[in-house]
N, C-alpha and C positions, 0 to 999 in steps of 0.2 A: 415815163422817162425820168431819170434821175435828176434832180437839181444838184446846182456847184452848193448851194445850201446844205443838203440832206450828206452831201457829200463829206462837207466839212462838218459836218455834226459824226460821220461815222467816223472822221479819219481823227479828230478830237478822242473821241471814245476808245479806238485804239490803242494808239500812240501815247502808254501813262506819262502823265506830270503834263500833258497839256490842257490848260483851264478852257471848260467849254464856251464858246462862242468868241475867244481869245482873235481867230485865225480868219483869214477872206482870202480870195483866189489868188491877192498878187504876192500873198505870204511864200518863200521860198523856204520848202519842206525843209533843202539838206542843211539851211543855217540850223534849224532849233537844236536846241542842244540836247531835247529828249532824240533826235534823227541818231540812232544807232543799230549795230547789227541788229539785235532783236526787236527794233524796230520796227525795220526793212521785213523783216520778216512774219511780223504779226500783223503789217499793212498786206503784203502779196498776199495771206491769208485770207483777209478781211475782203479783199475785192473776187478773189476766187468763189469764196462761199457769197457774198451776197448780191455780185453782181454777178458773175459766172464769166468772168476774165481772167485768163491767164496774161500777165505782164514778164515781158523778157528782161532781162540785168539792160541792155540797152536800150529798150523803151524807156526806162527806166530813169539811164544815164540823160536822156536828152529830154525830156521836161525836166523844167525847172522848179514853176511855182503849183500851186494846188490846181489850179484854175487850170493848166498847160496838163495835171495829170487827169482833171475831171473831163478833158474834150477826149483825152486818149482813151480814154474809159469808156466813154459815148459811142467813140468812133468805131471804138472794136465790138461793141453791143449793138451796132447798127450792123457792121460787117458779118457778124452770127457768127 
């Protein structure tokens, strides 16, 4: 199972210009100021390939913080 830890270590690595171990679950992604289109887009990448989730733009839209995207993540990896 994935940790909100291992989480925020991948979604750090992603997302350039954020310092690693910077971020925790109650951090709100769309403040940081690196959250931009190619962001968004190199995160939906990043969960497709390593966790094998597709995320919809409205999944998306209704988490807010890391911690609200890492249960959504769980919850579709438990749904198969």
């Amino acid at each position: 199972m994935m940790t909100l830890e291992k989480f925020i270590d991948n979604f750090e690595s992603t997302v350039d210009g954020i310092e690693p171990g910077s971020l925790s679950g109650q951090d709100v992604f769309r403040s940081l100021k690196q959250w931009d289109s190619l962001a968004v887009l190199m995160f939906i990448d990043m969960v497709d390939a390593e966790y094998d989730v597709r995320l919809s733009s409205r999944e998306m839209k209704d988490a807010e913080t890391l911690g609200e995207l890492h249960a959504l993540i769980v919850s579709k990896q438990q749904a198969g």
